[in-house]
N, C-alpha and C positions, 0 to 999 in steps of 0.2 A: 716552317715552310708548309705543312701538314695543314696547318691550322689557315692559313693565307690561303691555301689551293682551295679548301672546303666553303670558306668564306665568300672567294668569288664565284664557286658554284653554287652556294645558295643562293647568289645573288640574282641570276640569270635564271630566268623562266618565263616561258612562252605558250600562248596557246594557235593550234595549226591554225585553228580557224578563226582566229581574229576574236575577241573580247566578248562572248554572249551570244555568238551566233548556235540558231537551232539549227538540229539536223534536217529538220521538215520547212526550214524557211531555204531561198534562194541563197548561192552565195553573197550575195551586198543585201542580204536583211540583216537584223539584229534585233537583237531581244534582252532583256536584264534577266531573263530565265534560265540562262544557258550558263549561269554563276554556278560549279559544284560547290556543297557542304566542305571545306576545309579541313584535312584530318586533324589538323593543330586543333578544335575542337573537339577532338574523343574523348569521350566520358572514361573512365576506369574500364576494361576489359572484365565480361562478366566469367568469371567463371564455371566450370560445370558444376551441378547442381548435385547432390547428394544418393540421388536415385542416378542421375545421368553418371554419375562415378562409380556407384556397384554393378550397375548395366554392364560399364565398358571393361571392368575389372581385369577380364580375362584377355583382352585388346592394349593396355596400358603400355605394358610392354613394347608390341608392337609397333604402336602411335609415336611413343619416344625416339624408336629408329627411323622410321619413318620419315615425319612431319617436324621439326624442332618446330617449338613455340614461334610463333612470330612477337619479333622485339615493342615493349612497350614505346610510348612516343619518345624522342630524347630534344635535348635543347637545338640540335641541327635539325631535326625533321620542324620546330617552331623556329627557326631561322630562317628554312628554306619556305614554308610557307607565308610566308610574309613576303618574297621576295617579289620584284616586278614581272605584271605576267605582259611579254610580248608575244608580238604576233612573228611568223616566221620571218618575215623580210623586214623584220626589227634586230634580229637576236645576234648577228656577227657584230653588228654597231656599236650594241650594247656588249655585248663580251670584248671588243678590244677598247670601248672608254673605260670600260669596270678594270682591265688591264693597267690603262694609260694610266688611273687615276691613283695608282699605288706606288709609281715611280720616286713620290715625292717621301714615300714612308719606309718602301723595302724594296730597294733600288735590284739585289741580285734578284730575287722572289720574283719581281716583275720583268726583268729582263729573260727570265729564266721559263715564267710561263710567256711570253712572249714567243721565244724560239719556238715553241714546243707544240703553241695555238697559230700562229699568223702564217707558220709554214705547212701547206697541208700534202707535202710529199713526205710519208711517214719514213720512207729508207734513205732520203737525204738528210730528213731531221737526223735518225740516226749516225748516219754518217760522221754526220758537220759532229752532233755532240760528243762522239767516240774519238773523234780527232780532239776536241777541245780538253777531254780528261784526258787524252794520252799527253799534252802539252800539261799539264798539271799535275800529273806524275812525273814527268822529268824535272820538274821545278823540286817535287817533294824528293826526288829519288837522290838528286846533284845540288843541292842547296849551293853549296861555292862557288859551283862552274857558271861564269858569267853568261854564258853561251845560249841555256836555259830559262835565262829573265828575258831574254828578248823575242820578239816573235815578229819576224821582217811580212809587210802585210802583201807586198807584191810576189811573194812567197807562191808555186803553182796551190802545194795542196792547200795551202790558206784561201785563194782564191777559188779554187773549184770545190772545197768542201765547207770555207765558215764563210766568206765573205755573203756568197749569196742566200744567207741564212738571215731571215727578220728576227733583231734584238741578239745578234751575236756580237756586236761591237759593242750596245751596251752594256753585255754582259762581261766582257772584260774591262769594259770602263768600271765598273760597278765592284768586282771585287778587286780593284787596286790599279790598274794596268792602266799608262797614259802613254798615248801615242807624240811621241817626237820624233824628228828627221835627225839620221843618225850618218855621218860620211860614209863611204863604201868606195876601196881601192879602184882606181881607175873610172870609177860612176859619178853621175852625180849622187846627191844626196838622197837617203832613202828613207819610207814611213815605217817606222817599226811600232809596236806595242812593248812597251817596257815594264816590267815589275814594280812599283815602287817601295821605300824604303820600307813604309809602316806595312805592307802586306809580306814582305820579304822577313820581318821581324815577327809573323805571325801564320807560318804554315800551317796550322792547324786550321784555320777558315779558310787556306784554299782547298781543305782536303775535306772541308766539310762544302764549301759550296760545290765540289765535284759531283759527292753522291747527292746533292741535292738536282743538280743538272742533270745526272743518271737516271734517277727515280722521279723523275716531274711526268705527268701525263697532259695532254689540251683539256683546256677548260672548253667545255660544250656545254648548253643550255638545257636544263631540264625540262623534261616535256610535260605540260599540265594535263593531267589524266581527264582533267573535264568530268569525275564522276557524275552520274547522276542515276538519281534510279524513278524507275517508272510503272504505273500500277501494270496489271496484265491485262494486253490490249493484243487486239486483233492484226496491229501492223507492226508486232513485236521485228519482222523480217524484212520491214520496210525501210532503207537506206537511203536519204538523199544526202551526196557528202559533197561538202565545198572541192573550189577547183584544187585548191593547195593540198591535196592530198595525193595529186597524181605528181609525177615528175614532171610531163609534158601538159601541155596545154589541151585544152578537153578538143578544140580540134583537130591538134597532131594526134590524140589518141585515138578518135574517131579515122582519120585519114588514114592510120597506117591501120586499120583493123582492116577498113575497106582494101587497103590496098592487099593485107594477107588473106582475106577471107577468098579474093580472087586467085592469090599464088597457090593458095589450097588446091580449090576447086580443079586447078589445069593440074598440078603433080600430086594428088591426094593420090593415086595408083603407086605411086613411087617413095613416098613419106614413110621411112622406116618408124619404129617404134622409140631409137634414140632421135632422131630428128624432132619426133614427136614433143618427146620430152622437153629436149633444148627448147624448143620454143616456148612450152608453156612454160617454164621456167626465168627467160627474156620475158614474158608478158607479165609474168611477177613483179621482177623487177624494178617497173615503171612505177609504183606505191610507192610511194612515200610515208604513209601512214595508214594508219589500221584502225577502224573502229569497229567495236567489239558489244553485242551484250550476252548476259546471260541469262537465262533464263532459271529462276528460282523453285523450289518447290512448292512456293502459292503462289506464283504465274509472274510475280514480280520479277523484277528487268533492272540487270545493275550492267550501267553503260562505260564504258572509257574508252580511251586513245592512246593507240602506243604507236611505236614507232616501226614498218612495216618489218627492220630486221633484227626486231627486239626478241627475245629467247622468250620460249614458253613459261620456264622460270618465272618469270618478270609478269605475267599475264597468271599465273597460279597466287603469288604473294600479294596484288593488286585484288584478287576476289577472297582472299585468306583475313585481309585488314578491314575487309569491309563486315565481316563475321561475329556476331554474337559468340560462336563456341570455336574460336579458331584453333583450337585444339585439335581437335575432331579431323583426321582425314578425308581428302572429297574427291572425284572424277567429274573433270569436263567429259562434254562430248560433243565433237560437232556435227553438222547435219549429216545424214545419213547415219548417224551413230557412231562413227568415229572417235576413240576413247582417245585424250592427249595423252603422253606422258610429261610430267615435268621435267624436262629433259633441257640440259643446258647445252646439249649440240643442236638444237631443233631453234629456227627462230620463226615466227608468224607467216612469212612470205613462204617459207619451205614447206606450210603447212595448209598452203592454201585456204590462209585468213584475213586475205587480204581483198582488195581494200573495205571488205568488212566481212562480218559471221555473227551468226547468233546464235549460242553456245548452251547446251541442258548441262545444270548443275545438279548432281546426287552424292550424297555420302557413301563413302566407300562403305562398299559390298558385307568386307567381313565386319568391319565394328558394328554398319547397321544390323546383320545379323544375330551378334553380341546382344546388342541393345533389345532386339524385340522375342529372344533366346529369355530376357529379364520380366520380360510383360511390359517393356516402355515402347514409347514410340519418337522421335527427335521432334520437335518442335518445327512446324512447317513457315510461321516467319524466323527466316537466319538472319535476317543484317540486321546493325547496332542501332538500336531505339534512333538515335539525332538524323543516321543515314533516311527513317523509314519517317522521321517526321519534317522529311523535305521531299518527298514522294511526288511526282509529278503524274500528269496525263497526258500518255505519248497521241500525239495529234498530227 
């Protein structure tokens, strides 16, 4: 199941802004420039050099608690890059064919991410699937009692918590259960799901397709970082981003500006300091995505996209893999000076990095002081030789 979920999320992968587009062209231009270096190309990890080891000697320690190594490449991260890159208003299409087209090979697994993707109210998904194990506990708890193999589908809680669940019929068709019309005293005839023999003969696979229906998350589409890095230039703070990065349309976001810059101006005397907040908060949350650079210690500019309520996490490990010494401790900083922390409560939009920022990268304070405490100094190009010999010029 493990292995099935992983596979069709390598599958699926998209870029916001459609196949190539620059950030300095219009959104409907295009360009074959806007292809990032692939990390399934990484050359071997260099690591630190003999002086840079006696340097940091008295920092190792530290580093280890710190920073864990970032993982070398593995056969999913060359699965996942390979995968198809769509554009956003490609990628549900493609996540429920990728779905559909496994039916024919692992019928619960598909029915299974099915429920779990097609429904996107996360407390009914829950619901519906808590009902479903609790009906396959009574089957594993009462194996004799006939009472348990059957499950009457005009049933209320069957109706208001699996019926209207996508892929929950399948999934009882799938691990054994065939619906026949069963008599019922004084009624007509009624739809039930029945047990059948061979799953009745084998409780052990209903008790493993439970925790598998337990333990399933939606398959969602991974988002293409779009890396790219750029000599250091003058409009390192220059932004132009496609429309699909807003939620609304660039004229509802123009309209409703105008419309609050107005509701300001008349109650600006009365606009408390949480009012305040809420609102720029609401103004956040209109991104959809985030693009990001950073600026390097020789002026160099390493660019991506993430997604606007991606964790800061995710924005530290994405600048750590693009690293010559990814060993080494470092600090963002945004404008104003503003230190991140790698913080897995914090995500982009909370931190007002959206929908873009341009970021000062430095190695952290104490090892650099370690380091030149040694008489060394760190090497002022950081990224990995293949990233610096696809170097562009931001235009």
């Amino acid at each position: 199941m493990k292995k099935f979920f992983q596979e069709i999320k390598a599958d699926i992968k998209f870029k916001s802004a459609g196949p190539g587009q620059k950030l300095t062209d219009s959104a409907g231009e295009k360009t074959s420039k806007g292809k990032s270096p692939q990390l399934a190309l990484r050359q071997p990890r260099q690591g630190p050099t003999d002086e840079a080891q006696m340097a940091a000697a008295a920092a190792l320690a530290r580093l280890e608690q710190k920073q864990p190594r970032a993982r070398g490449p593995t056969s999913q991260d060359s699965i996942r890059n390979q995968g198809v890159t769509l554009r956003r208003d490609q990628r549900d299409a493609h996540i429920k064919q990728a779905i559909l087209s496994h039916f024919s090979t692992d019928p619960v697994a598909a029915s299974i991410m099915k429920i779990h993707t097609f429904n996107r109210d996360r407390d009914r998904v829950k619901l519906g699937v808590d009902t479903i194990a609790k009906y396959l506990d009574n089957i594993h708890l009462h194996p004799e009692e006939e009472k348990y193999q059957k499950i009457k589908l005009q049933n209320k809680v069957f109706q208001e918590r699996i019926n209207c669940l996508e892929g929950s019929h399948e999934f009882f068709e799938a691990i054994g259960f065939k619906k026949v019309t069963l008599p019922v005293p004084d009624q007509e005839g009624q739809e039930f799901y029945v047990l059948g023999e061979d799953a009745r003969a084998q409780p052990q696979n209903l008790e493993r397709h439970k925790q598998q229906l337990l333990g399933a998350e939606p398959v969602r589409a991974t988002l293409d970082r779009q890396l790219r890095v750029f000599r250091p230039s003058a409009l390192a703070s220059h932004f132009e981003l496609p429309s699909d990065f807003f939620s609304l349309t660039a004229e509802e976001v123009k309209r409703e500006q105008r419309l609050r810059t107005e509701a300001v101006e008349r109650l600006s005397s009365l606009r408390t300091k949480a009012m305040r907040e809420k609102e720029e908060q609401r103004e956040l949350r209109k991104y959809t995505y985030a693009l990001l650079r950073v600026r390097l210690p020789d002026g160099c500019l390493l660019q991506g996209t993430f997604y606007a309520r991606e964790k800061l996490s995710v924005l530290f490990q994405f600048v750590r893999e693009a690293l010559q010494n990814d060993w080494l401790p470092f600090e963002l900083r945004a404008s104003g000076g503003q230190k991140l922390e790698e913080n897995e409560a914090l995500a982009l939009n909370e931190c007002g990095l959206v929908p873009s920022a341009l970021l000062t990268f430095s190695w952290d304070a104490s090892v650099l002081e370690d380091i030149r405490a040694a008489g060394a100094e760190p090497a002022k190009s950081v990224l990995r030789p293949e990233l610096l010999a696809a170097i562009e010029q931001l235009s």
